[in-house]
MISE-467532 format. One record per residue: residue number from 1; residue in three letters; x, z, y of N, C-alpha, C, O in turn; chain. Coordinates in steps of 0.2 Angstrom, whole numbers. Layout:
% residues N
{NUM, 'ala', {X, Z, Y}, {X, Z, Y}, {X, Z, Y}, {X, Z, Y}, 'A'};
...
//
This chain:
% residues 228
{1, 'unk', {29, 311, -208}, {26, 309, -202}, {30, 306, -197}, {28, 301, -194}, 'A'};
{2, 'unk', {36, 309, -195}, {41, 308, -191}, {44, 301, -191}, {45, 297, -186}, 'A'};
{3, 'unk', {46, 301, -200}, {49, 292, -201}, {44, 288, -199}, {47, 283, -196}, 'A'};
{4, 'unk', {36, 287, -199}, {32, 285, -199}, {30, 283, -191}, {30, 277, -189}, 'A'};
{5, 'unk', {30, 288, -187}, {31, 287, -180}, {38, 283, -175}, {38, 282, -169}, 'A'};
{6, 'unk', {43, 283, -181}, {50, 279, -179}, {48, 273, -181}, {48, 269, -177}, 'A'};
{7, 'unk', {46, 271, -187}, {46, 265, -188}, {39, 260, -183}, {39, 254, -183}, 'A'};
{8, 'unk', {34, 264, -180}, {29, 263, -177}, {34, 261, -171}, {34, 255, -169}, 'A'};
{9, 'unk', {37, 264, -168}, {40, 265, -164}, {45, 259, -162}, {46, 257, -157}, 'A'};
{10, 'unk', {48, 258, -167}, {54, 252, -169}, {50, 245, -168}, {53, 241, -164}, 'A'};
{11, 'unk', {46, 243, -171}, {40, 238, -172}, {37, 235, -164}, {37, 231, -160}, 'A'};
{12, 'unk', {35, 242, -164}, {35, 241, -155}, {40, 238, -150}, {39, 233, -147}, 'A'};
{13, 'unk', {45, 241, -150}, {48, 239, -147}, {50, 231, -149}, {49, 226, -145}, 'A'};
{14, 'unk', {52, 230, -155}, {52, 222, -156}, {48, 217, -153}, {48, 211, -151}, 'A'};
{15, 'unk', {43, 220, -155}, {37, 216, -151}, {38, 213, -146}, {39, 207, -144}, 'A'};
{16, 'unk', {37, 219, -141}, {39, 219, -133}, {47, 215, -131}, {47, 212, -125}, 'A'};
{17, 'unk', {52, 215, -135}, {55, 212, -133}, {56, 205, -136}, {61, 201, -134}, 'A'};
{18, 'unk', {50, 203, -140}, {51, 196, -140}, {46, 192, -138}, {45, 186, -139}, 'A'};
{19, 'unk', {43, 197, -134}, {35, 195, -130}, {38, 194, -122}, {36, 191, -117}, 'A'};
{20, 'unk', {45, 198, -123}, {44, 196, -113}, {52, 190, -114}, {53, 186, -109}, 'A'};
{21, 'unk', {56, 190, -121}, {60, 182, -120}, {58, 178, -119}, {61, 174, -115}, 'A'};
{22, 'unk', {51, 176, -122}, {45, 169, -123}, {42, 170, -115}, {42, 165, -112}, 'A'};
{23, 'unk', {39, 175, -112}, {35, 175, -107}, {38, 173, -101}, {35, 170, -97}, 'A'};
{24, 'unk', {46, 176, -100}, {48, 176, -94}, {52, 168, -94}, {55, 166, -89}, 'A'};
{25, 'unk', {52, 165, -98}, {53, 156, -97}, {49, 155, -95}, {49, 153, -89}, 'A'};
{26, 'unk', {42, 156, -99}, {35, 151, -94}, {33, 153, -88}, {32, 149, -84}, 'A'};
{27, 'unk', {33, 161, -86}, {34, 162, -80}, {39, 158, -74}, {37, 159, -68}, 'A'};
{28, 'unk', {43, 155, -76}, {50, 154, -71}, {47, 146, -70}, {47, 143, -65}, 'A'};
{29, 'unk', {46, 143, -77}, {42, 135, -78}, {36, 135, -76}, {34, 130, -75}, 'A'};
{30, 'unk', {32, 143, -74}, {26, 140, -69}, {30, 139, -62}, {31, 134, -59}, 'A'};
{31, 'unk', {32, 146, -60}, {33, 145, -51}, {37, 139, -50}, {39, 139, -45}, 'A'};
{32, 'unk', {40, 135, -55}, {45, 129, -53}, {40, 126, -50}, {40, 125, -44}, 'A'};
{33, 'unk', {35, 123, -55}, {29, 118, -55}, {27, 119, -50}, {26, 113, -47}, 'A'};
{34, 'unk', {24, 127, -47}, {19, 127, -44}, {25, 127, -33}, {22, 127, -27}, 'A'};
{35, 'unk', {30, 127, -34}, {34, 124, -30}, {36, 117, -29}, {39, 115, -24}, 'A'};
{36, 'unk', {35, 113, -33}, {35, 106, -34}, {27, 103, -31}, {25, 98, -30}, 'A'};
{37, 'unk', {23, 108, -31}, {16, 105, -28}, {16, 107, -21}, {14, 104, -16}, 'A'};
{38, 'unk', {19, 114, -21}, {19, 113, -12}, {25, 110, -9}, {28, 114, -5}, 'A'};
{39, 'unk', {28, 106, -10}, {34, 102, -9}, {30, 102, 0}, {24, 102, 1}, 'A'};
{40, 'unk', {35, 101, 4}, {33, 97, 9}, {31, 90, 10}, {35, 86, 8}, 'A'};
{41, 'unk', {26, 88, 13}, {24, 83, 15}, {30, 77, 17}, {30, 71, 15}, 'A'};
{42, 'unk', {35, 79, 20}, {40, 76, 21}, {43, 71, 13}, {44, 65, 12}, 'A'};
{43, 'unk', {44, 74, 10}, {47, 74, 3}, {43, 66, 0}, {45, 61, -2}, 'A'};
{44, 'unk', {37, 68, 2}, {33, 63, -3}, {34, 56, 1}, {35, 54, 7}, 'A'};
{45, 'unk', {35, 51, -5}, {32, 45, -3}, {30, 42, 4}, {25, 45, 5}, 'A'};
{46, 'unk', {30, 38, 8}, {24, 33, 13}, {19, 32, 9}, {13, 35, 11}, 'A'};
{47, 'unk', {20, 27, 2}, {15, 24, 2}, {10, 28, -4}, {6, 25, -7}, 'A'};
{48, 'unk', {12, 35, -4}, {7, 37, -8}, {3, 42, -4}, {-1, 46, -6}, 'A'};
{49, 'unk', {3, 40, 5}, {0, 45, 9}, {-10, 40, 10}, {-11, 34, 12}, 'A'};
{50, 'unk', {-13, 44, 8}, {-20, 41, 9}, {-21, 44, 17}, {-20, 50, 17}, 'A'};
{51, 'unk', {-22, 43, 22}, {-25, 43, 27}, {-33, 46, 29}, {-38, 42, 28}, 'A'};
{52, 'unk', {-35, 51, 32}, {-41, 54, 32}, {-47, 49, 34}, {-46, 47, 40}, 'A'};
{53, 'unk', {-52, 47, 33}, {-55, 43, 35}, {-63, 47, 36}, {-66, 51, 32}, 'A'};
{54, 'unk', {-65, 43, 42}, {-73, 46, 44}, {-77, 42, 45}, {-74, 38, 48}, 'A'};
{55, 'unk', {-85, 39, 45}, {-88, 36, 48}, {-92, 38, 55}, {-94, 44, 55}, 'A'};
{56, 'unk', {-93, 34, 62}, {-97, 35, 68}, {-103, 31, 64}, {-102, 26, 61}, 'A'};
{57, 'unk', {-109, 36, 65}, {-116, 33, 65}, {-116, 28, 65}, {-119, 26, 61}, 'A'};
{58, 'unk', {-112, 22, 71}, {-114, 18, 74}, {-110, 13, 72}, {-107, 9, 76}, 'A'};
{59, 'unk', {-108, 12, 64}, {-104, 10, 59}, {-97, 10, 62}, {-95, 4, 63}, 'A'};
{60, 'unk', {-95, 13, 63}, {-87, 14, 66}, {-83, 16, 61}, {-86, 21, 57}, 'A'};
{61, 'unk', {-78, 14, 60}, {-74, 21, 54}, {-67, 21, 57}, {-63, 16, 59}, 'A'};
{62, 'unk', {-66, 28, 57}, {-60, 30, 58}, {-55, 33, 52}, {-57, 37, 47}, 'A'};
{63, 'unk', {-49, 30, 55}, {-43, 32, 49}, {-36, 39, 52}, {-32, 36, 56}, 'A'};
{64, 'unk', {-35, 43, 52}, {-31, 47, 53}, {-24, 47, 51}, {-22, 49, 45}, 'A'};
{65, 'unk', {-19, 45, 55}, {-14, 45, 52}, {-7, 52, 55}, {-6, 54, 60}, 'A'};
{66, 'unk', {-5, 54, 50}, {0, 60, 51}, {4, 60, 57}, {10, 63, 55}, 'A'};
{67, 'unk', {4, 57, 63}, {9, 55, 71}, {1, 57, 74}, {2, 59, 80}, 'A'};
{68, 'unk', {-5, 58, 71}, {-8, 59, 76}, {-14, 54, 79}, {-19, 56, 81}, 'A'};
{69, 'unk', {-11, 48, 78}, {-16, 41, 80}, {-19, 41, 77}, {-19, 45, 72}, 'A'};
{70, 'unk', {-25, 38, 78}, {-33, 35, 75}, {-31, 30, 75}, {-27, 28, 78}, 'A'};
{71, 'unk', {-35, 27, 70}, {-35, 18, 71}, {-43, 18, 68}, {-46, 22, 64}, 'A'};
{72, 'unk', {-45, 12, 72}, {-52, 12, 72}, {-55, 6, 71}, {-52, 1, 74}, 'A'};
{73, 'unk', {-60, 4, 66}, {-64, -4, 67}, {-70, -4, 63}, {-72, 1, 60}, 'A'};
{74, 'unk', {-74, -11, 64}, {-80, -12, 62}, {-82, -9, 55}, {-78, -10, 51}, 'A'};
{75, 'unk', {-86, -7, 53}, {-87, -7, 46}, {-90, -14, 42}, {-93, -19, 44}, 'A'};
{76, 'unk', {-88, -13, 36}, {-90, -20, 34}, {-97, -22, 35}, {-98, -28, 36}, 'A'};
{77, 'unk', {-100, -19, 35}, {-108, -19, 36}, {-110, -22, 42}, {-113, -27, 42}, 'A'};
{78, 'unk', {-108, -19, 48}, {-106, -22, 55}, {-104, -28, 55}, {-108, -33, 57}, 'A'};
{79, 'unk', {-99, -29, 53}, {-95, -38, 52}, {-100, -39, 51}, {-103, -41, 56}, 'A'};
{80, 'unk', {-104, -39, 46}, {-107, -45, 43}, {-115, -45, 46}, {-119, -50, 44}, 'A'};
{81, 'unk', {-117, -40, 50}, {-123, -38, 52}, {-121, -44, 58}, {-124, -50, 57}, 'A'};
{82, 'unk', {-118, -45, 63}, {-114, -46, 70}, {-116, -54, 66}, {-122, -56, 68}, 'A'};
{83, 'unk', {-113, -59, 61}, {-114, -64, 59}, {-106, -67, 60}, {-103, -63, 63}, 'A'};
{84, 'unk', {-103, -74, 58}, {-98, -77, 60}, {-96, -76, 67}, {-100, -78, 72}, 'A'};
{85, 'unk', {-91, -73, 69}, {-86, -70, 74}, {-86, -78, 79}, {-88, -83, 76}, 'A'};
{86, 'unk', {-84, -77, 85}, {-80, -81, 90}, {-77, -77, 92}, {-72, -80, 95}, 'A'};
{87, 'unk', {-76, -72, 92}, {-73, -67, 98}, {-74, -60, 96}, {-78, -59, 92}, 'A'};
{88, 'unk', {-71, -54, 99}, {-70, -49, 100}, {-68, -45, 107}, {-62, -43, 108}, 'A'};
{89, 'unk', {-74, -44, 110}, {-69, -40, 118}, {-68, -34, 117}, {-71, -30, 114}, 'A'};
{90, 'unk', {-62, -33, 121}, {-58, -24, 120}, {-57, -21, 127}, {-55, -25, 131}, 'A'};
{91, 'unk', {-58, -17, 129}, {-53, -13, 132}, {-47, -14, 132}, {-45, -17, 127}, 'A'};
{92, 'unk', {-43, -13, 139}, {-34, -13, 138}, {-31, -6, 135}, {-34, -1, 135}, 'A'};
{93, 'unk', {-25, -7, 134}, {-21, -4, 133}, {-22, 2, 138}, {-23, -1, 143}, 'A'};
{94, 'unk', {-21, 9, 137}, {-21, 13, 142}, {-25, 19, 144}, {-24, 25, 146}, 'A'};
{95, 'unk', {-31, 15, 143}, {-37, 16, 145}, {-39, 24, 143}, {-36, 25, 137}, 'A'};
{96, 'unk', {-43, 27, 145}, {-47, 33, 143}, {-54, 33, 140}, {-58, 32, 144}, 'A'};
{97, 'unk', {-58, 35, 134}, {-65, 33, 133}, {-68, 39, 131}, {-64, 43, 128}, 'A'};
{98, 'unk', {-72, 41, 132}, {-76, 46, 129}, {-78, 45, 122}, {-79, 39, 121}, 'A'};
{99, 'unk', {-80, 48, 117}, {-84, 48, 109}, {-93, 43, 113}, {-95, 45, 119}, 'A'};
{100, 'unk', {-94, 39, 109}, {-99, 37, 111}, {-100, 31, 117}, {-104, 27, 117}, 'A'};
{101, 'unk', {-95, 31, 122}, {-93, 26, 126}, {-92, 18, 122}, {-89, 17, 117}, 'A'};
{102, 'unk', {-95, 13, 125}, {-94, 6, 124}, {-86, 6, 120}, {-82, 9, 124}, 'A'};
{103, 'unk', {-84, 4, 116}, {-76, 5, 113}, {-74, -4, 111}, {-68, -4, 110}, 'A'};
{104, 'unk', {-77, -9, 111}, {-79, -16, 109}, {-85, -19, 109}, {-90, -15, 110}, 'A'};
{105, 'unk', {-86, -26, 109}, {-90, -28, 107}, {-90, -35, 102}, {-84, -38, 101}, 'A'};
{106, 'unk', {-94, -36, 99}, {-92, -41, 91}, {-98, -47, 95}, {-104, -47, 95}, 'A'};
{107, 'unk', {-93, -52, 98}, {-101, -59, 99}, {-98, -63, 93}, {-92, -65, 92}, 'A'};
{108, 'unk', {-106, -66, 90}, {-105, -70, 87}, {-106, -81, 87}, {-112, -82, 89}, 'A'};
{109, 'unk', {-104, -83, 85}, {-104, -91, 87}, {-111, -92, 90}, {-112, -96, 95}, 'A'};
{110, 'unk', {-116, -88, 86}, {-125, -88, 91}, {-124, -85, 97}, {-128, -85, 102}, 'A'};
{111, 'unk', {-119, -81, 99}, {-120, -77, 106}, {-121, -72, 105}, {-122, -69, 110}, 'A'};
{112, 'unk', {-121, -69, 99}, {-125, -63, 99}, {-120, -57, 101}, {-114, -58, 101}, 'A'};
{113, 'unk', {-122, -52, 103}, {-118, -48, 106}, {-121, -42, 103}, {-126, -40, 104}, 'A'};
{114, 'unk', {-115, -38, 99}, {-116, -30, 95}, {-110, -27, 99}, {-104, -30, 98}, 'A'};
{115, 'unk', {-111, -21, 103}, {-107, -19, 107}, {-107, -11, 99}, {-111, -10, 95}, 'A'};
{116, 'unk', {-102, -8, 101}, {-100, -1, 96}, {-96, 3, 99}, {-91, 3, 103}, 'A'};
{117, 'unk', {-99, 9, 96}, {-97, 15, 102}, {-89, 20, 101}, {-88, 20, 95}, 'A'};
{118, 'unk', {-86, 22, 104}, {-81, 23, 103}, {-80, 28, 100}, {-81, 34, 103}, 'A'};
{119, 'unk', {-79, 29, 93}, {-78, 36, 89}, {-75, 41, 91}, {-78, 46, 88}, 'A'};
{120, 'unk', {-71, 43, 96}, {-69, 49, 98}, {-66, 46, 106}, {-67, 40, 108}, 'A'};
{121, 'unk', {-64, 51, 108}, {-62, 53, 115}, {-55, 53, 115}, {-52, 57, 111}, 'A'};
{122, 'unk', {-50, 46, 120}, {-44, 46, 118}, {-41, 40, 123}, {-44, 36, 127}, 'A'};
{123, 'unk', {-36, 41, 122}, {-31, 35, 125}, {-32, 29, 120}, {-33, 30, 114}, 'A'};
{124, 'unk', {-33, 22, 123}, {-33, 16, 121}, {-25, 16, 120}, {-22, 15, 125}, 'A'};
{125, 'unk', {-21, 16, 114}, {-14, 15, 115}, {-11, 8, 109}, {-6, 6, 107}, 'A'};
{126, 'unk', {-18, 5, 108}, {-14, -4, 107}, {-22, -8, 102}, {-26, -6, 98}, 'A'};
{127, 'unk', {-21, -11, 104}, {-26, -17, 102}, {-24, -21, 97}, {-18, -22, 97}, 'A'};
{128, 'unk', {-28, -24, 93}, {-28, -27, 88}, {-27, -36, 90}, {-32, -40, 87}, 'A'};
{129, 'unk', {-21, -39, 95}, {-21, -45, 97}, {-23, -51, 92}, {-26, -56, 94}, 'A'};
{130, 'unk', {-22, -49, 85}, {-20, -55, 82}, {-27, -56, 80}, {-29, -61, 78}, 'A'};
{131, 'unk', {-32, -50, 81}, {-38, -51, 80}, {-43, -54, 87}, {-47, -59, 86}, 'A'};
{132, 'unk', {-41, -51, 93}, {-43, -54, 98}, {-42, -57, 101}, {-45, -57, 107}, 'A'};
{133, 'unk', {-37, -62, 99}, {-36, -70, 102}, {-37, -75, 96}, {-32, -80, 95}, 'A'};
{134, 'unk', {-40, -76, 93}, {-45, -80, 88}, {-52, -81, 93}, {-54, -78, 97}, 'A'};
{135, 'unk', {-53, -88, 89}, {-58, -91, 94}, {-62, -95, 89}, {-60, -97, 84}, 'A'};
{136, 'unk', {-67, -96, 91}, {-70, -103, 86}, {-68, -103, 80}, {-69, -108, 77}, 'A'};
{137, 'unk', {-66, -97, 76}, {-64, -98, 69}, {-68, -92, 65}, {-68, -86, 67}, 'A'};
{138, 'unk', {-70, -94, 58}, {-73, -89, 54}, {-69, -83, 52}, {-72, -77, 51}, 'A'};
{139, 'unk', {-62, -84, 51}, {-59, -80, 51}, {-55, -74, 57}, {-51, -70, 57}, 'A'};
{140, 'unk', {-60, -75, 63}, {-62, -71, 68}, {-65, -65, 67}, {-63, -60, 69}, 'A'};
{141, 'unk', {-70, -65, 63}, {-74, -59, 60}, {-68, -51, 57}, {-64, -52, 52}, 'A'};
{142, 'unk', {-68, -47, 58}, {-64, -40, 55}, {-67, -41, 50}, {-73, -41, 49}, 'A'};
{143, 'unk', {-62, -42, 46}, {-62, -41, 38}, {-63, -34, 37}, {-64, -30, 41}, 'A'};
{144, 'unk', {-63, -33, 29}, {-66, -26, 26}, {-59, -23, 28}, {-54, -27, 27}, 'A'};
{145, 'unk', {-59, -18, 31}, {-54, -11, 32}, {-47, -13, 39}, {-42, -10, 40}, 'A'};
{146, 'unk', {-50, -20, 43}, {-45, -22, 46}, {-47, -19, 55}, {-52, -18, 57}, 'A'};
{147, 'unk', {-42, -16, 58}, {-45, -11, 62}, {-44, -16, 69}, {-42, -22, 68}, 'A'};
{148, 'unk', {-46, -13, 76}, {-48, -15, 80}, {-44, -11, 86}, {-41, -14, 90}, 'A'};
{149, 'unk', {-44, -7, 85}, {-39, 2, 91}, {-37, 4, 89}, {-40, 8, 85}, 'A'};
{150, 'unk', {-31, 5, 92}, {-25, 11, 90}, {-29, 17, 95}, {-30, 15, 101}, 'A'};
{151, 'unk', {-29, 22, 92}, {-31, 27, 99}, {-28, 38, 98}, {-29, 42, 94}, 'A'};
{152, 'unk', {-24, 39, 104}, {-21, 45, 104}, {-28, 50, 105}, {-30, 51, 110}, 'A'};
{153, 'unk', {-30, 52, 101}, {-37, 58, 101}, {-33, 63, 107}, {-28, 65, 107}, 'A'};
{154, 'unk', {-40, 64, 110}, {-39, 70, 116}, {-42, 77, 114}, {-40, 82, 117}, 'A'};
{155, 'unk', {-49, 77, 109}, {-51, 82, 106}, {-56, 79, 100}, {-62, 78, 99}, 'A'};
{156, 'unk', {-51, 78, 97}, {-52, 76, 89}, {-58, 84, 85}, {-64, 84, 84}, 'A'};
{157, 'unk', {-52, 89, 86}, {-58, 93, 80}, {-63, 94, 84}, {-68, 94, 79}, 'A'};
{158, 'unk', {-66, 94, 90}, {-72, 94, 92}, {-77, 88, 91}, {-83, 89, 90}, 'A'};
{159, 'unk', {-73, 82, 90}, {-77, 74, 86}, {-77, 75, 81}, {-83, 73, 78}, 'A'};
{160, 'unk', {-74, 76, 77}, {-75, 77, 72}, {-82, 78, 70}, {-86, 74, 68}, 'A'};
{161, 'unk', {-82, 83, 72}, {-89, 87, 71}, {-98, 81, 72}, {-103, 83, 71}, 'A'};
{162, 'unk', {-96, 77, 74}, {-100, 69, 75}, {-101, 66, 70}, {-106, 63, 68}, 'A'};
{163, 'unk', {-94, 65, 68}, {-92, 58, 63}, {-93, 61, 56}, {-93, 67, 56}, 'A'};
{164, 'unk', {-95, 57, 50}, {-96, 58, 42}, {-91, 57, 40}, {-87, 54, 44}, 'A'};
{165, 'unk', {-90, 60, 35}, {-85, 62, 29}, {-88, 59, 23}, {-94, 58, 23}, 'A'};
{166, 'unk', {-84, 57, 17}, {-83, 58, 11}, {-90, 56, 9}, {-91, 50, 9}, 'A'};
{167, 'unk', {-96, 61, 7}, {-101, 57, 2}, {-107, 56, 9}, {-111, 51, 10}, 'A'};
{168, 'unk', {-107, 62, 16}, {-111, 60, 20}, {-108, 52, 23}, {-113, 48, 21}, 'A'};
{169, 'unk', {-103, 50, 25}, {-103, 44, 28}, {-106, 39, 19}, {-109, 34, 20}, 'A'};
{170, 'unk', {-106, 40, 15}, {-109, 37, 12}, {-116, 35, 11}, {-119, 29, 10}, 'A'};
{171, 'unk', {-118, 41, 11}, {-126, 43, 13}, {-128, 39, 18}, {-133, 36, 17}, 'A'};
{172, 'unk', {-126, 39, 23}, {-126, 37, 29}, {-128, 26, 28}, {-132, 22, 30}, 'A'};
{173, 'unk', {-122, 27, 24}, {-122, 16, 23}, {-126, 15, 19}, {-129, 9, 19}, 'A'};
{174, 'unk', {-128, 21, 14}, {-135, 18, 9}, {-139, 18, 13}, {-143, 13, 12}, 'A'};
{175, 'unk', {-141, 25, 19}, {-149, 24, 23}, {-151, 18, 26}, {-157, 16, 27}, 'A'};
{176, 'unk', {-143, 14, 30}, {-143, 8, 35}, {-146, 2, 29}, {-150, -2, 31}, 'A'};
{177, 'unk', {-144, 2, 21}, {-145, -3, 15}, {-151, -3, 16}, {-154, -8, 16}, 'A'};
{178, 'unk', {-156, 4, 16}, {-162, 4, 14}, {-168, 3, 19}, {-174, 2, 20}, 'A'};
{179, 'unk', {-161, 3, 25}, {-168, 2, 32}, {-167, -7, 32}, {-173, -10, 32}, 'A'};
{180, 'unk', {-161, -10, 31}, {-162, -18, 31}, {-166, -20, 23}, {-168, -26, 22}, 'A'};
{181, 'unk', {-166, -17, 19}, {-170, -21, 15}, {-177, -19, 16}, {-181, -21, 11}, 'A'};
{182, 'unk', {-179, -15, 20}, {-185, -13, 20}, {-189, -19, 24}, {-194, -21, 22}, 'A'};
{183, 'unk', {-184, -22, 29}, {-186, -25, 36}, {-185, -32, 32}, {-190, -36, 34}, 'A'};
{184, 'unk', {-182, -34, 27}, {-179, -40, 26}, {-182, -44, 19}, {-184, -39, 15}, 'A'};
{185, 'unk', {-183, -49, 17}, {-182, -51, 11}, {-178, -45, 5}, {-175, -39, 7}, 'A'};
{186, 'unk', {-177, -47, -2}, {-174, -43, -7}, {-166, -48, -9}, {-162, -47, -13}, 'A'};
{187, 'unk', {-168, -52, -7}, {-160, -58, -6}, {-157, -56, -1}, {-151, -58, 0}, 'A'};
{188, 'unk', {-159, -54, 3}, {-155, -56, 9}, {-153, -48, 9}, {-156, -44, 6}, 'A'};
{189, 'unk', {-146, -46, 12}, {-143, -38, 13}, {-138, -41, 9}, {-135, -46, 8}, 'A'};
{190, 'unk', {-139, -33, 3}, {-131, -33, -3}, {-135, -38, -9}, {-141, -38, -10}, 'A'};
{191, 'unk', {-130, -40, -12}, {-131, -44, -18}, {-135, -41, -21}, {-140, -45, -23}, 'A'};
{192, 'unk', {-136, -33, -23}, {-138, -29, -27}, {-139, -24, -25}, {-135, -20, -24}, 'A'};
{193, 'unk', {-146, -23, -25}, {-149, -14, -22}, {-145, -9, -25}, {-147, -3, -23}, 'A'};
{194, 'unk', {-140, -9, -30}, {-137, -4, -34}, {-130, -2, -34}, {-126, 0, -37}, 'A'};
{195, 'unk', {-131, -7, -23}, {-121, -5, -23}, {-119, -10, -22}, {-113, -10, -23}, 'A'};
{196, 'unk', {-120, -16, -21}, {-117, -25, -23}, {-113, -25, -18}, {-113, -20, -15}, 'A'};
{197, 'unk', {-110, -28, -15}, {-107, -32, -11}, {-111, -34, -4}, {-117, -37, -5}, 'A'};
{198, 'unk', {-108, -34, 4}, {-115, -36, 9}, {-112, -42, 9}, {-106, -43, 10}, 'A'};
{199, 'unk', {-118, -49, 8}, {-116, -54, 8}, {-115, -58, 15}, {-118, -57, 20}, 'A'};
{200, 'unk', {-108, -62, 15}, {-103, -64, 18}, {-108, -66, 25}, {-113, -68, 23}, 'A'};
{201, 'unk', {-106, -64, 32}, {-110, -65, 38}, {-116, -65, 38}, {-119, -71, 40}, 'A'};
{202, 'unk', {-121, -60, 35}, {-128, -59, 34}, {-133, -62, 38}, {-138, -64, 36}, 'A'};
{203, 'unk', {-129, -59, 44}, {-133, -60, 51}, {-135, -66, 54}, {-139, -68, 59}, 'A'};
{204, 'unk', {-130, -70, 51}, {-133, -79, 51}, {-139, -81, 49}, {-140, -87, 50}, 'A'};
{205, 'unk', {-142, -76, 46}, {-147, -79, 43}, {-152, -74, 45}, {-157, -73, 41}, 'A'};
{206, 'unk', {-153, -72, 49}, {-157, -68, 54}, {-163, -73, 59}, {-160, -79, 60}, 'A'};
{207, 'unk', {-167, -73, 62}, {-168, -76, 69}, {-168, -71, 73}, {-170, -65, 72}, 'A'};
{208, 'unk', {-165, -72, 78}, {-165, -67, 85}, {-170, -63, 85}, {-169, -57, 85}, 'A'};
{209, 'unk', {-175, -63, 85}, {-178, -58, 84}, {-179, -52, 82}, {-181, -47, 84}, 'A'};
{210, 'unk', {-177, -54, 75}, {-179, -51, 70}, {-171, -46, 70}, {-170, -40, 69}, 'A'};
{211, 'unk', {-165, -50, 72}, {-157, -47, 74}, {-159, -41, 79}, {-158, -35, 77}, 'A'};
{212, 'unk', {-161, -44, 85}, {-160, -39, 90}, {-166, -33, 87}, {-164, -27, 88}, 'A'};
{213, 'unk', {-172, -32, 83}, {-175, -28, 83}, {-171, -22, 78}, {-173, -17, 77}, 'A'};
{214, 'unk', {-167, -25, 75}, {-162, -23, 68}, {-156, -19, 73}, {-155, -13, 73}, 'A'};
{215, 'unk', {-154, -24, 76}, {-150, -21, 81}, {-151, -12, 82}, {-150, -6, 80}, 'A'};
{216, 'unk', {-155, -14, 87}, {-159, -7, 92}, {-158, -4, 86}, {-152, -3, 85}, 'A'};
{217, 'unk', {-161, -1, 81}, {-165, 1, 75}, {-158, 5, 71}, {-158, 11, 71}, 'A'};
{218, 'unk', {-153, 0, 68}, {-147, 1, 66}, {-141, 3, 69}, {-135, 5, 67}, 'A'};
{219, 'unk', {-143, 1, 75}, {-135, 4, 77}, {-138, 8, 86}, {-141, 6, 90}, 'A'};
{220, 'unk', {-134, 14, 84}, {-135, 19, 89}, {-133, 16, 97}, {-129, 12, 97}, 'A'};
{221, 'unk', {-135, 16, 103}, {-134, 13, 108}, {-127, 17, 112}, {-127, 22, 115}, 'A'};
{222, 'unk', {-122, 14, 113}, {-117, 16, 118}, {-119, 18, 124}, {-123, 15, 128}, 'A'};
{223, 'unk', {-115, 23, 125}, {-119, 23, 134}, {-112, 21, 138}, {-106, 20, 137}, 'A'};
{224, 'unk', {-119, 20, 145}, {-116, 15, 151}, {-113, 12, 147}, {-107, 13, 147}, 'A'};
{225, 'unk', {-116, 4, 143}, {-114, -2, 143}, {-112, -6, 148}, {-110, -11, 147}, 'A'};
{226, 'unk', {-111, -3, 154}, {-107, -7, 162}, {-100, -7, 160}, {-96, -10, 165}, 'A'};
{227, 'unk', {-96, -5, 153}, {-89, -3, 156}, {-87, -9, 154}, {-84, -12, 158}, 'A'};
{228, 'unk', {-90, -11, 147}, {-86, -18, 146}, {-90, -25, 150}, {-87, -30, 149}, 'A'};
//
């Protein structure tokens, strides 16, 4: 019985010792990895940093950059609701705005005028000149993702709590799709009820009327429109 329980005993141990040569590499080769993942922020790349992005009801989208700035502008939807660009009025440099305060306004070659409200609460710290000194030209209109204001947030996590995210701001662009095709022909809006593209200055093709009552409807009202 004795040889029986040495040899049981010997077995064992071999085991165990070639159970922890194999284990204690891949343990050393996880916590490598999983120190390669929390690398610091610094380490990584510029251009592989994505920027947080949120939607203001009143198609606004803000982008989050790691210094702290906002950069903010129209949504594409806006562009193209507003109609072929002349102009863009801004605020200056410096300036202080509340969340929801007049932030711009978008007139387009009809005159129309879509004012948009300021996504967060912050210093004005640089404007998009090369956008708002175009004149008379189509290419005045904000392109898809082209911004409008740099801005120092003054109580960001508190706006936050306003602005949409991720699949809500999405949510949000399909209800605006479903209120203009409701109101509108089935040609006129996105190419394609199923996601398409919003066709190039839509809003040209509106009459006044039927704009301004889209307006009201679609885009949240800024308050005290007096500042701009």
């Amino acid at each position: 019985m004795v040889p029986i329980l040495a040899l049981i005993t010997f077995v064992a141990f071999i085991v165990v010792t070639w159970l922890l040569s194999h284990v204690r590499p891949m343990e050393s080769e996880s916590a490598s990895l999983t120190g390669g993942l929390r690398a610091s922020p610094a380490t990584t790349l510029a251009a592989e940093f994505q920027p947080a992005s949120y939607l203001h009801p009143g198609h606004v989208w803000v982008r989050l950059a790691p210094d702290g700035i906002a950069t903010v502008g129209a949504s594409d939807f806006a562009a193209n609701f507003v109609g072929t660009l002349s102009g863009v009025e801004t605020p200056e440099t410096g300036r202080n705005l509340r969340q929801g305060e007049p932030a711009w306004t978008l007139v387009s070659t009809k005159n129309r005028r879509l004012t948009q409200a300021m996504p967060l609460d912050g210093e004005i710290v640089e404007v998009n000149r090369d956008l708002t000194e175009r004149r008379e030209d189509a290419s005045a209109a904000p392109r898809a993702g082209e911004w409008i204001l740099k801005i120092r947030p003054a109580r960001l996590a508190e706006n936050l709590r306003n602005l949409f995210g991720g699949s809500l701001a999405d949510a949000w662009q399909e209800t605006a799709t479903m209120r203009l095709n409701a109101a509108l022909a089935p040609a006129l809006g996105r190419v394609a009820n199923d996601g398409g593209v919003w066709v190039e200055n839509f809003g040209d093709l509106l009459d006044d009327s039927v704009w301004r009552a889209l307006r009201e409807d679609l885009f949240p009202p800024a308050r005290d429109a007096s500042i701009l």
